[in-house]
Backbone and ligand atoms as CSV (ligand in chain L), in Angstrom:
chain,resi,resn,atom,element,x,y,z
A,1,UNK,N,N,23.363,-15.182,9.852
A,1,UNK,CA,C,22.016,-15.699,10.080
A,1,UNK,C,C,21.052,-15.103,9.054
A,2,UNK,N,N,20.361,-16.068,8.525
A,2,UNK,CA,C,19.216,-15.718,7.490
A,2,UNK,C,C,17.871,-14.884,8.418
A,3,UNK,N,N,17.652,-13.451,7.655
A,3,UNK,CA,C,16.328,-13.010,8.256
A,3,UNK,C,C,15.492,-13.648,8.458
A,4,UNK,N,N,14.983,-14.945,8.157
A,4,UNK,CA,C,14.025,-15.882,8.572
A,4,UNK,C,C,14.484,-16.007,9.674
A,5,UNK,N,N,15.475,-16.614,9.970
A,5,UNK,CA,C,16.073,-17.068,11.448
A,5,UNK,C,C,15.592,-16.042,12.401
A,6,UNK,N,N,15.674,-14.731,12.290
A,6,UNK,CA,C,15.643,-13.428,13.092
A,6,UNK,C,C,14.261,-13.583,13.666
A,7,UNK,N,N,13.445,-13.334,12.147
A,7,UNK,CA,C,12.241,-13.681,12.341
A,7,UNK,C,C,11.276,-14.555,12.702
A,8,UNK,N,N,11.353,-15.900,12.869
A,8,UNK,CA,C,10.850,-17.038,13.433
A,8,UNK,C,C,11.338,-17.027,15.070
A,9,UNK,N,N,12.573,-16.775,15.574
A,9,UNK,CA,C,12.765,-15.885,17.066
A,9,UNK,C,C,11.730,-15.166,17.590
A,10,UNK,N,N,11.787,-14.032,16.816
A,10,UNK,CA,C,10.778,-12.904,16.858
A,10,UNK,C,C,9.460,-13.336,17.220
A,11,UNK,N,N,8.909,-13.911,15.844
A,11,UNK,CA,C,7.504,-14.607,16.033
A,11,UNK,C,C,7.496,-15.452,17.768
A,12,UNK,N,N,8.263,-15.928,18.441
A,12,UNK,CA,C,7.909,-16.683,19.074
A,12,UNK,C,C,7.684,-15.832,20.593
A,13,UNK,N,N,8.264,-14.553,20.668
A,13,UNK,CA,C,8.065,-13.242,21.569
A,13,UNK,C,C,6.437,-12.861,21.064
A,14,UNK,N,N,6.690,-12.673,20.340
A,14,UNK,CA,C,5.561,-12.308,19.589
A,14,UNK,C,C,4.077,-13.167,20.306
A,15,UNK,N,N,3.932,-14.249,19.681
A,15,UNK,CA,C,3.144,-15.153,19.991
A,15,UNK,C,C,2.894,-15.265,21.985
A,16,UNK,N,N,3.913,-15.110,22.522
A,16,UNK,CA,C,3.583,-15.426,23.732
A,16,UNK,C,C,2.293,-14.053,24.537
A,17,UNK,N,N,2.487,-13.341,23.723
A,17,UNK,CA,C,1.996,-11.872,23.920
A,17,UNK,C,C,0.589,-11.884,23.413
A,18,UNK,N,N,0.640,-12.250,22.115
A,18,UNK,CA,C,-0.577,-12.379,21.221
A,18,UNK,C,C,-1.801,-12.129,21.982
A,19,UNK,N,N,-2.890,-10.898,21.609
A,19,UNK,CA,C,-4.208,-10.827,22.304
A,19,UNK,C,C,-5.138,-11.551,22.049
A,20,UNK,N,N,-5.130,-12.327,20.491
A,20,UNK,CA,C,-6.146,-13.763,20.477
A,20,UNK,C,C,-7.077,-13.114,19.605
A,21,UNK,N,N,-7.809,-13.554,18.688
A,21,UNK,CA,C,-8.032,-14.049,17.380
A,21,UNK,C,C,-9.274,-12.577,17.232
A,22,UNK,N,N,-9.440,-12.230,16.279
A,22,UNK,CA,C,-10.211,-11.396,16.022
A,22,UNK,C,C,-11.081,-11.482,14.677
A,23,UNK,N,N,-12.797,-11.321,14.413
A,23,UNK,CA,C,-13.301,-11.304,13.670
A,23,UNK,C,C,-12.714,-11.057,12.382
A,24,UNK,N,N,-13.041,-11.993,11.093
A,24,UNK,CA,C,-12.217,-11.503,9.333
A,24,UNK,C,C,-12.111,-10.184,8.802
A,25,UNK,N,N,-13.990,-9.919,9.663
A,25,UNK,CA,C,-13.884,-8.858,8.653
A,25,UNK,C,C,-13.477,-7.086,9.280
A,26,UNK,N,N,-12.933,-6.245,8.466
A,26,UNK,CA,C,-12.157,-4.922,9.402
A,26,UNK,C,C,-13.457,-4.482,10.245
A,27,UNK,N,N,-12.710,-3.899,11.605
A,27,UNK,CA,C,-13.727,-3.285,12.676
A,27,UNK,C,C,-14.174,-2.014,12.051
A,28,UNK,N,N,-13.389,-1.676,11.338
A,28,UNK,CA,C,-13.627,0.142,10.771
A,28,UNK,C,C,-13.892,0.066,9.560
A,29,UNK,N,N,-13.975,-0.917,8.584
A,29,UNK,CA,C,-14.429,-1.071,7.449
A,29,UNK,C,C,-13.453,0.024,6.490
A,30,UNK,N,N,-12.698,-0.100,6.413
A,30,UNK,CA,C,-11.479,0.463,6.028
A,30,UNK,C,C,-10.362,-0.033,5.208
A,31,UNK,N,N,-10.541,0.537,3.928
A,31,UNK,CA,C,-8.997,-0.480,3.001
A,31,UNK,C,C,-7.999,0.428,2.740
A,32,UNK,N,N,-6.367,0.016,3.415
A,32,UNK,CA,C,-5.497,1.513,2.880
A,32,UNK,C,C,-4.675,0.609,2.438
A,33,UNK,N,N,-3.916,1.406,1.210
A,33,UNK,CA,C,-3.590,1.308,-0.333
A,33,UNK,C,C,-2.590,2.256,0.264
A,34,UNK,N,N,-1.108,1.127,0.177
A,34,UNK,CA,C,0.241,2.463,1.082
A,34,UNK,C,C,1.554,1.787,-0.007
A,35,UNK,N,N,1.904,2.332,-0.388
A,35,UNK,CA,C,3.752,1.825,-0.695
A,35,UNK,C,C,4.406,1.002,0.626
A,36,UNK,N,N,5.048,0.279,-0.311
A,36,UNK,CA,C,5.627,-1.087,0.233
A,36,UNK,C,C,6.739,-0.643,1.243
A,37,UNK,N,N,7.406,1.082,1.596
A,37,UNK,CA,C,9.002,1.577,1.817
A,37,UNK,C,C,8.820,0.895,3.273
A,38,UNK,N,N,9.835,0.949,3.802
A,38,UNK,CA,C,10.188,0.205,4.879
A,38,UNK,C,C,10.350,1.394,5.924
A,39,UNK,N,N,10.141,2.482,5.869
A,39,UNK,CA,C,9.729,3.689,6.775
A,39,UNK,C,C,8.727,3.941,7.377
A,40,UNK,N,N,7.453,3.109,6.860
A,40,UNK,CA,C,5.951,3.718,7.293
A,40,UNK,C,C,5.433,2.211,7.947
A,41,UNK,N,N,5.778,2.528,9.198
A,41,UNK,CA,C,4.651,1.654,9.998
A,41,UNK,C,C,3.234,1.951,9.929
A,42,UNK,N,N,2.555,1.204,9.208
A,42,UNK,CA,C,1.024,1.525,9.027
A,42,UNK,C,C,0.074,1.710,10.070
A,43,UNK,N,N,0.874,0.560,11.037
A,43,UNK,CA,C,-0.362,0.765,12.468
A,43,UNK,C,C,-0.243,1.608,12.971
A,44,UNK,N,N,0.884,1.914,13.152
A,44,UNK,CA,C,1.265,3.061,14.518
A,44,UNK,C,C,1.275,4.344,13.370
A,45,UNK,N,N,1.599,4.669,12.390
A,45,UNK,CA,C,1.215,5.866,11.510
A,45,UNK,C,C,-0.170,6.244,11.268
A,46,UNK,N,N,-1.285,5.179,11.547
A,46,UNK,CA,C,-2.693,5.493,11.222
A,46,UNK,C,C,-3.351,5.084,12.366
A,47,UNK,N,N,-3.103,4.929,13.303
A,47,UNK,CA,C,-3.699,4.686,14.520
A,47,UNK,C,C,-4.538,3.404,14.617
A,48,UNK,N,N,-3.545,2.595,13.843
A,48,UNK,CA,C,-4.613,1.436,13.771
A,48,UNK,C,C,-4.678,0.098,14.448
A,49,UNK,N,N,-5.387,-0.649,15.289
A,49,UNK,CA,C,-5.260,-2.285,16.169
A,49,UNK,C,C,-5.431,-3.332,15.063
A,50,UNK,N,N,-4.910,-4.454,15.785
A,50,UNK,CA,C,-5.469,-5.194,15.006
A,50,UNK,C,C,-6.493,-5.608,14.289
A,51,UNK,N,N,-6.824,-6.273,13.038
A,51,UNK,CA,C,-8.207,-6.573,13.025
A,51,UNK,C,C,-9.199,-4.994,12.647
A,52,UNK,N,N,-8.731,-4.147,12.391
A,52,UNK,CA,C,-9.109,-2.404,12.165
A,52,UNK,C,C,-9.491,-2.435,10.731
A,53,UNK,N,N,-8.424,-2.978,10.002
A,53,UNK,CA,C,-8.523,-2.486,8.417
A,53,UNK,C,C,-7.702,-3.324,7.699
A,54,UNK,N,N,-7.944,-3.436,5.980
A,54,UNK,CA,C,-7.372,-4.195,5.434
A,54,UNK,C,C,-5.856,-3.351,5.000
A,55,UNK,N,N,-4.997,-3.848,4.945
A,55,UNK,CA,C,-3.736,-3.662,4.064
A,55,UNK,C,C,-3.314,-3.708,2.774
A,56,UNK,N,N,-3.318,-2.988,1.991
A,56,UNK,CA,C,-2.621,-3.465,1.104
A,56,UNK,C,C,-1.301,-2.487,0.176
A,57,UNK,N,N,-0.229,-3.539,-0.042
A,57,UNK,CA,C,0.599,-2.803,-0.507
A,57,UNK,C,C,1.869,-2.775,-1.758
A,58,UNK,N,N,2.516,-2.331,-2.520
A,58,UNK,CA,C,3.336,-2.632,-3.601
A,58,UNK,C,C,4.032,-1.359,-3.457
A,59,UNK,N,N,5.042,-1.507,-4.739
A,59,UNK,CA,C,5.860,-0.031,-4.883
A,59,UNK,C,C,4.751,0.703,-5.212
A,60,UNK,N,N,4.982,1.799,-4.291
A,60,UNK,CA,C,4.520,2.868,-4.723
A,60,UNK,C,C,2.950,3.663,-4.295
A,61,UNK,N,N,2.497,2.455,-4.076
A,61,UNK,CA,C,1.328,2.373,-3.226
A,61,UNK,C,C,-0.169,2.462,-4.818
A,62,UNK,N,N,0.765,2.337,-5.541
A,62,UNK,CA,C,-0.220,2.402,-6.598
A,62,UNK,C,C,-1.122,1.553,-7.475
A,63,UNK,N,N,-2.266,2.158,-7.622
A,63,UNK,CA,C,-3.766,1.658,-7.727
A,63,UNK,C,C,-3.488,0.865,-9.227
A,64,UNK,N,N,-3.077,-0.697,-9.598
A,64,UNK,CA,C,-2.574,-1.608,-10.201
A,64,UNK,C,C,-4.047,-2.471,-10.173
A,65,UNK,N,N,-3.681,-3.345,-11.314
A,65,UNK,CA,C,-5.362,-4.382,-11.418
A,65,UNK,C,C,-5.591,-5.346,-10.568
A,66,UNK,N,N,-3.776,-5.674,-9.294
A,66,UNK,CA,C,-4.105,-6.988,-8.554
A,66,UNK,C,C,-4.721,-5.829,-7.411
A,67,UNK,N,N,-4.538,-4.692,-6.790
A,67,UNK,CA,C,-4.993,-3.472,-5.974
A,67,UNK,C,C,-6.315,-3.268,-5.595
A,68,UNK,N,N,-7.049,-3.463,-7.056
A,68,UNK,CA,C,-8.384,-3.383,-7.312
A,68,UNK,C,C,-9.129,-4.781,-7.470
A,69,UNK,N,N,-8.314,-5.554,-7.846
A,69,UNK,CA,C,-8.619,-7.159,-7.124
A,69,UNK,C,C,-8.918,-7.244,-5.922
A,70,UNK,N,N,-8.085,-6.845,-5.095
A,70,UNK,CA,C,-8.037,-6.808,-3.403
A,70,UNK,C,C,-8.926,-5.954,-2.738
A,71,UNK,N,N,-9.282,-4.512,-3.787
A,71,UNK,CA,C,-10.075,-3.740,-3.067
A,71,UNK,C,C,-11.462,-4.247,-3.461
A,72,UNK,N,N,-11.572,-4.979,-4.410
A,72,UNK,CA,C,-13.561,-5.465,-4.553
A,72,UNK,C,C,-13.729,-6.464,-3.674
A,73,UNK,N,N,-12.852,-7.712,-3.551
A,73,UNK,CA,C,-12.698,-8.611,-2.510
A,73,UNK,C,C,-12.889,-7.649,-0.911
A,74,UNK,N,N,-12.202,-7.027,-0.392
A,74,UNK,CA,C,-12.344,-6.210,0.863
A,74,UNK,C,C,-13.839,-5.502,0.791
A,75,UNK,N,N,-14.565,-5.049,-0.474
A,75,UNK,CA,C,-15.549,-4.431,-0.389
A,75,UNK,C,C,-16.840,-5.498,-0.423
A,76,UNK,N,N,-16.952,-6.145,-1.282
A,76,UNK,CA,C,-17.859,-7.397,-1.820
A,76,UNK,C,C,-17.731,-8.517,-0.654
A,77,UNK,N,N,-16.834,-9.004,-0.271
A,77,UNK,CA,C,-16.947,-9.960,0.684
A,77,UNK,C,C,-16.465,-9.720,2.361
A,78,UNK,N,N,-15.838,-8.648,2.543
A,78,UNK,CA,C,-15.168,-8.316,3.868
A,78,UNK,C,C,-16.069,-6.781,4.290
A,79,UNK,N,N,-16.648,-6.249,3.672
A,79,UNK,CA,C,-17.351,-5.302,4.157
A,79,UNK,C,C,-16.926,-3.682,4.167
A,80,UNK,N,N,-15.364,-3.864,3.624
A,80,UNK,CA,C,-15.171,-2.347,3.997
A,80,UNK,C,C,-15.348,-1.268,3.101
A,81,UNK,N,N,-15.850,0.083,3.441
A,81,UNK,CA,C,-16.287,0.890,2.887
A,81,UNK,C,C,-15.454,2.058,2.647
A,82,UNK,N,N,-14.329,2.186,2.910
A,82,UNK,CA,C,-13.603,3.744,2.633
A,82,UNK,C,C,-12.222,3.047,2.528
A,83,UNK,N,N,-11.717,3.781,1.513
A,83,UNK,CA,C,-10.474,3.382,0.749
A,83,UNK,C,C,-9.268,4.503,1.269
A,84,UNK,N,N,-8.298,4.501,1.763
A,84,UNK,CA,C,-7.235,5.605,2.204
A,84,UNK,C,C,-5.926,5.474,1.783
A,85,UNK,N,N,-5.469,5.940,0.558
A,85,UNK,CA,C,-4.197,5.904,0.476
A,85,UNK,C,C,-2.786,6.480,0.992
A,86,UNK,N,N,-2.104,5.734,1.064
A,86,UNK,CA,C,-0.669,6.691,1.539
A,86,UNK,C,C,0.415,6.191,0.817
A,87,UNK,N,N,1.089,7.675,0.097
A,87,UNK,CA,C,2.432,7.787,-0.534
A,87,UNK,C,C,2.842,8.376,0.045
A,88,UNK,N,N,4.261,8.723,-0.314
A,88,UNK,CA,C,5.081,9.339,1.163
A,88,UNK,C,C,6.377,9.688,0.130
A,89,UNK,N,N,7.331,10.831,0.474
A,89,UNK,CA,C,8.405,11.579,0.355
A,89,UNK,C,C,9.340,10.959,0.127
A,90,UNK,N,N,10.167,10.952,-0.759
A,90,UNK,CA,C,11.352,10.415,-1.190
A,90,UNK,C,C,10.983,8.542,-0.972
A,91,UNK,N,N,10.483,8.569,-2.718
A,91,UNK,CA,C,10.016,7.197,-2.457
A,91,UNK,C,C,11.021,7.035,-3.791
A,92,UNK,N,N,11.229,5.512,-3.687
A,92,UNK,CA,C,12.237,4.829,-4.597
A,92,UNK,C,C,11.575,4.952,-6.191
A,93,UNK,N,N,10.242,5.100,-6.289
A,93,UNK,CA,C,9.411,5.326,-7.810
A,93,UNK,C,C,9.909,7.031,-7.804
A,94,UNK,N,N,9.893,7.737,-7.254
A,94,UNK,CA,C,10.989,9.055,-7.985
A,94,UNK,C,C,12.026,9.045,-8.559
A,95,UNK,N,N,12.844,8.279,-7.855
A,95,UNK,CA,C,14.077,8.101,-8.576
A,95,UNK,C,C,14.825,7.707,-9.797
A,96,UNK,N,N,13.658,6.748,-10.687
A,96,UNK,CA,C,13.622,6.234,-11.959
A,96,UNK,C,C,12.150,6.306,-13.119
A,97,UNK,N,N,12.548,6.128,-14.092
A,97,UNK,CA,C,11.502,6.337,-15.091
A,97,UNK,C,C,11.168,5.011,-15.518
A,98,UNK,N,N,9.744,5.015,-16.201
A,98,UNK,CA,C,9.088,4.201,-16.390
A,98,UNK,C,C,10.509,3.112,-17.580
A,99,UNK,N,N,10.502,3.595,-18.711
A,99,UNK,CA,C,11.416,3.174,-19.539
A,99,UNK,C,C,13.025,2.925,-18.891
A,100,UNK,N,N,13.169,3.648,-18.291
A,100,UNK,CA,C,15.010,3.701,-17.839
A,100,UNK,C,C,15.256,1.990,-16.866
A,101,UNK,N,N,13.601,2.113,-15.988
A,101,UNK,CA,C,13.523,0.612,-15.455
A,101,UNK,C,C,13.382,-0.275,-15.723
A,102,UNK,N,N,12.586,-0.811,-16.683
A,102,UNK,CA,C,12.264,-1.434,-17.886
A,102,UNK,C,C,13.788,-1.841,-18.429
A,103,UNK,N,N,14.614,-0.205,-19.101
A,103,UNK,CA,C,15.590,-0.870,-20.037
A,103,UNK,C,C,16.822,-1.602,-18.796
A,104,UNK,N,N,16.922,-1.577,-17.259
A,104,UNK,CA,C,17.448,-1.730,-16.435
A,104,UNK,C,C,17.484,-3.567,-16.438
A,105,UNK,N,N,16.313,-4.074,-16.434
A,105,UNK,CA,C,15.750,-5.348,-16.246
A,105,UNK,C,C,16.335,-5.938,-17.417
A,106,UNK,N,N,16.054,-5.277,-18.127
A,106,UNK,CA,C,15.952,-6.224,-19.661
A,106,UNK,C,C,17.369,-6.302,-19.886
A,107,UNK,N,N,18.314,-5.189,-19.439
A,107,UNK,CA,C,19.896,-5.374,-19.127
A,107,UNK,C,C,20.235,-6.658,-18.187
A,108,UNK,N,N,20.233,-6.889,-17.186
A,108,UNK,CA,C,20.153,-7.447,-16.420
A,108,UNK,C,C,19.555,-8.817,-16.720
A,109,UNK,N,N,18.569,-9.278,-17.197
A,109,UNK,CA,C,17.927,-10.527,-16.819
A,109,UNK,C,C,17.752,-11.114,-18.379
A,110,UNK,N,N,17.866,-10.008,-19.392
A,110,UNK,CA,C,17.470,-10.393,-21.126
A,110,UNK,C,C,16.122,-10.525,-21.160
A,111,UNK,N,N,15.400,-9.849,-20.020
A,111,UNK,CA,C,13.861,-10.127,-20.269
A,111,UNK,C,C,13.539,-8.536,-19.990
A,112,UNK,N,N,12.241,-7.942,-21.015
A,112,UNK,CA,C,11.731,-6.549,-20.643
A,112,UNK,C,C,10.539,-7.045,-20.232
A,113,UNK,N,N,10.368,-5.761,-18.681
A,113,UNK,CA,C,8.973,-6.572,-18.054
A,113,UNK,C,C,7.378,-6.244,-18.565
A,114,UNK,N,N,6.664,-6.955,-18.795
A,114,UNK,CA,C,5.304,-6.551,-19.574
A,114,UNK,C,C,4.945,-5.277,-18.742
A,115,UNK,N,N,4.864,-5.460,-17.903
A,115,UNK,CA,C,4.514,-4.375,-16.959
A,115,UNK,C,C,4.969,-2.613,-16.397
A,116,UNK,N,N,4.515,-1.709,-16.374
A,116,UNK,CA,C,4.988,-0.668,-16.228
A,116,UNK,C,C,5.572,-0.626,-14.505
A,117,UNK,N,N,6.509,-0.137,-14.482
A,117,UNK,CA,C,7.092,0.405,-13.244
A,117,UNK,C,C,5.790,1.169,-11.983
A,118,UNK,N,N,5.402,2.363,-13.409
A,118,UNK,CA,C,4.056,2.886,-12.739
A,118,UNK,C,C,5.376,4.414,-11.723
A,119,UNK,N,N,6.813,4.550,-12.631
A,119,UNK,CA,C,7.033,5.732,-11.461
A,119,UNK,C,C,6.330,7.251,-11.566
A,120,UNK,N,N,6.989,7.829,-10.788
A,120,UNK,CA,C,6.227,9.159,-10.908
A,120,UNK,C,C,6.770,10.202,-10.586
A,121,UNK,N,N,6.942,11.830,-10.934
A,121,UNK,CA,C,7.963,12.826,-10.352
A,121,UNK,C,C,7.123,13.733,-9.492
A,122,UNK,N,N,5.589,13.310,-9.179
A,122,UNK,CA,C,5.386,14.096,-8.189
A,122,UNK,C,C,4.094,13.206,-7.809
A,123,UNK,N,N,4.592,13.645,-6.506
A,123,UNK,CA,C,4.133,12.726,-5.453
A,123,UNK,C,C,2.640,13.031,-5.107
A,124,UNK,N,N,2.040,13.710,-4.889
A,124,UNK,CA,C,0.976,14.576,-4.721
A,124,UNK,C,C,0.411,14.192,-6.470
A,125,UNK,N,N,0.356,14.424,-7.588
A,125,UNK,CA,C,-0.155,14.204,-8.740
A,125,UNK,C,C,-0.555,12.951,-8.508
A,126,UNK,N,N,0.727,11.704,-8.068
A,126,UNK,CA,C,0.450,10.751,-8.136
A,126,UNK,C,C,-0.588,9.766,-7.171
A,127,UNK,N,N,-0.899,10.561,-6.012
A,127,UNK,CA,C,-2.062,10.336,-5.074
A,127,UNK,C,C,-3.611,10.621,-5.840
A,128,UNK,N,N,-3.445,12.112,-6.650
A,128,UNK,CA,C,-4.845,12.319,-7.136
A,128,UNK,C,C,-4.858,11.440,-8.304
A,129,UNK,N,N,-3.594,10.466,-9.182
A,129,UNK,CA,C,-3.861,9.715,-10.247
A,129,UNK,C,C,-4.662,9.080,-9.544
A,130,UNK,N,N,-4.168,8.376,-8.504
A,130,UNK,CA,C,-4.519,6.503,-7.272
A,130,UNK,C,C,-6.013,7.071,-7.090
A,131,UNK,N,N,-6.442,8.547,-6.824
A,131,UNK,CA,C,-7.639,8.373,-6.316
A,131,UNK,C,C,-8.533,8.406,-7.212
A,132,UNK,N,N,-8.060,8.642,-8.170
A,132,UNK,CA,C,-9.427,9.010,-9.628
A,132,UNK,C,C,-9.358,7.388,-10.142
A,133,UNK,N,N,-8.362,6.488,-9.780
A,133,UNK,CA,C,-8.556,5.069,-10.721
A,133,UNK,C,C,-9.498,4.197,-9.625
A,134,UNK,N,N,-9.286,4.474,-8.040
A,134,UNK,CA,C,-10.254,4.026,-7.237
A,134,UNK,C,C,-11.633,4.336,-7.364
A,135,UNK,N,N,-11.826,6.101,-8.084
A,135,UNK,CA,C,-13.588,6.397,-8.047
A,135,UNK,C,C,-14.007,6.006,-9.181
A,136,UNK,N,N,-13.253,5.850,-10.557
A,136,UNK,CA,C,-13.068,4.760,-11.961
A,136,UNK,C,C,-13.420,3.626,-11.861
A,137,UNK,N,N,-13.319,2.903,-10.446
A,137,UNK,CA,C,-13.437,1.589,-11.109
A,137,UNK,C,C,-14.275,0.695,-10.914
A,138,UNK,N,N,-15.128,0.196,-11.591
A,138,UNK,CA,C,-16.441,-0.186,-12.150
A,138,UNK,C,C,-16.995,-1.352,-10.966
A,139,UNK,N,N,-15.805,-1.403,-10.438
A,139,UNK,CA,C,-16.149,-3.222,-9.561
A,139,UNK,C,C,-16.425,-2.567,-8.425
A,140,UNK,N,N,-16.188,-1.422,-7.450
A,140,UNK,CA,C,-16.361,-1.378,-6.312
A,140,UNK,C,C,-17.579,-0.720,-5.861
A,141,UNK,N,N,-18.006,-1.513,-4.806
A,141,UNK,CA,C,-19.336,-0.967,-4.668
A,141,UNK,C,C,-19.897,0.832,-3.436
A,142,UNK,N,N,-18.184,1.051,-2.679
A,142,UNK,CA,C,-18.321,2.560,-2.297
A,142,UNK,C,C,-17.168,3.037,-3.035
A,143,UNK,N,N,-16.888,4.346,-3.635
A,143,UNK,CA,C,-16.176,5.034,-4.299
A,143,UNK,C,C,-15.409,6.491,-3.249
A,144,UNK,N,N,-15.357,5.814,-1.967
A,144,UNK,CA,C,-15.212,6.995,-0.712
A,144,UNK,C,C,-13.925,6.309,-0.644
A,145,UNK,N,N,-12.805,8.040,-1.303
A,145,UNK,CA,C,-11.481,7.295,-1.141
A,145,UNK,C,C,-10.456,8.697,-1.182
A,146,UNK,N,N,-9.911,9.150,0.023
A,146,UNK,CA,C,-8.858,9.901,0.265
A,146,UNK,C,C,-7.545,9.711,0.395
A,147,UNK,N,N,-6.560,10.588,-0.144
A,147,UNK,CA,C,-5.095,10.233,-0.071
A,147,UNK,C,C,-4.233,10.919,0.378
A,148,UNK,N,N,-3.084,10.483,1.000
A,148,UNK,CA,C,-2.203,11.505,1.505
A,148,UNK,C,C,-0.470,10.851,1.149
A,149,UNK,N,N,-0.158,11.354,1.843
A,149,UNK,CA,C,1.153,11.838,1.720
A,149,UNK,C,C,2.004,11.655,3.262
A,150,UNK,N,N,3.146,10.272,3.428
A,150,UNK,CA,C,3.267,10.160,4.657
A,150,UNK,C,C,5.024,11.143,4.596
A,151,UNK,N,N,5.903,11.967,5.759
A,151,UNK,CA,C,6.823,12.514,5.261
A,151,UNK,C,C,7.659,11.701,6.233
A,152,UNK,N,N,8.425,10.807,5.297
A,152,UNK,CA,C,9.158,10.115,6.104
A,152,UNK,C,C,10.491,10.560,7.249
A,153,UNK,N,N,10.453,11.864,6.554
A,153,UNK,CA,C,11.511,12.987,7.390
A,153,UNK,C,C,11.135,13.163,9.213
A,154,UNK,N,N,9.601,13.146,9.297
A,154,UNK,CA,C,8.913,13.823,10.249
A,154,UNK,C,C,8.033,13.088,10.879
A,155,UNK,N,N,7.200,12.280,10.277
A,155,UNK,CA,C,6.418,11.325,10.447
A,155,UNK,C,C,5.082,11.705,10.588
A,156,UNK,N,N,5.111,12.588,9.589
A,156,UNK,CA,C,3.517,13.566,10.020
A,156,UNK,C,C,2.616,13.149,8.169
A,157,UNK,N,N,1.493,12.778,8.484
A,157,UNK,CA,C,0.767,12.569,7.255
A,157,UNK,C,C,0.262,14.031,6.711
A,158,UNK,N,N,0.101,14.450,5.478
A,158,UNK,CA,C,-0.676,15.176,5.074
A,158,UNK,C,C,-1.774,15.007,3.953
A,159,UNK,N,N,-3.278,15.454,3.771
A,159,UNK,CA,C,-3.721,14.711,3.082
A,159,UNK,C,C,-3.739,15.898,1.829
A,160,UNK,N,N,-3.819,15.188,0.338
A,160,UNK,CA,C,-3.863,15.624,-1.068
A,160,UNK,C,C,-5.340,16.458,-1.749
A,161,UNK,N,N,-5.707,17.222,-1.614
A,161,UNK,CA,C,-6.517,17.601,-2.421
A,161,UNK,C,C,-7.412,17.350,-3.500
L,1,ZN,ZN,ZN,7.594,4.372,-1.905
């Protein structure tokens, strides 16, 4: 069975439950900026309901130009004001280098990707990179933006300095 299949099931548990429609814009005015890993439930890791805060996410959890697309949109038209990132422990961007992935693809497909990987060998550096390109960047109109560190071992956040 195709995961769609699983999932369109799912959805339909789902739906019977559903608490019913909630205002666009976040209740907490809140945008978190998390890696894509399949370990970190965002709601239940940040205490968050529906309708709370915006999402957004990629490898790595890192602050990219579609990121900052999403975060002026959430700020400029949706209202939210504080930016929160989360990276987290033994993430798949440790494991490879910017170039080694790159020359991986271009093995593989005969195409090298324009784009950087964006990995990183420390995890914590790479939160204070995400937060200095969020207070950098020219489009957003609050620059209130903390980061942490989720440990997927434990399930306990810590925040970065
Ligand atoms: Zn990750």
């Amino acid at each position: 069975m195709a995961e769609i299949d699983r999932m369109l099931e799912a959805n339909e548990r789902w739906a019977q439950q559903f608490p019913g429609s909630k205002p666009v814009r976040p209740a907490r005015k809140v945008a978190v900026v998390a890696c894509m890993d399949s370990r970190i439930p965002l709601f239940g890791v940040l205490g968050l309901d529906i309708g709370d805060a915006h999402v957004i996410r990629n490898a790595g959890g890192v602050i990219t130009e579609d990121v900052i697309r999403s975060l002026t949109i959430s700020q400029h038209a949706l209202g939210t004001r504080e930016v929160v990132l989360v990276h987290h422990t033994d993430c798949g961007l440790l494991a490879t280098d910017d170039i080694t992935f790159a020359e991986t693809v271009e093995k593989a497909t005969g195409r090298r990707p324009p784009w950087a990987a964006r990995a990183f060998t420390d995890v914590d550096d790479d939160v204070r990179e995400s937060m200095r390109l969020v207070r950098e960047s020219p489009y957003l109109l609050s620059h209130e933006v903390r980061g942490t560190v989720y440990d997927v071992a434990t399930g306990r956040l810590y925040e970065v300095e």
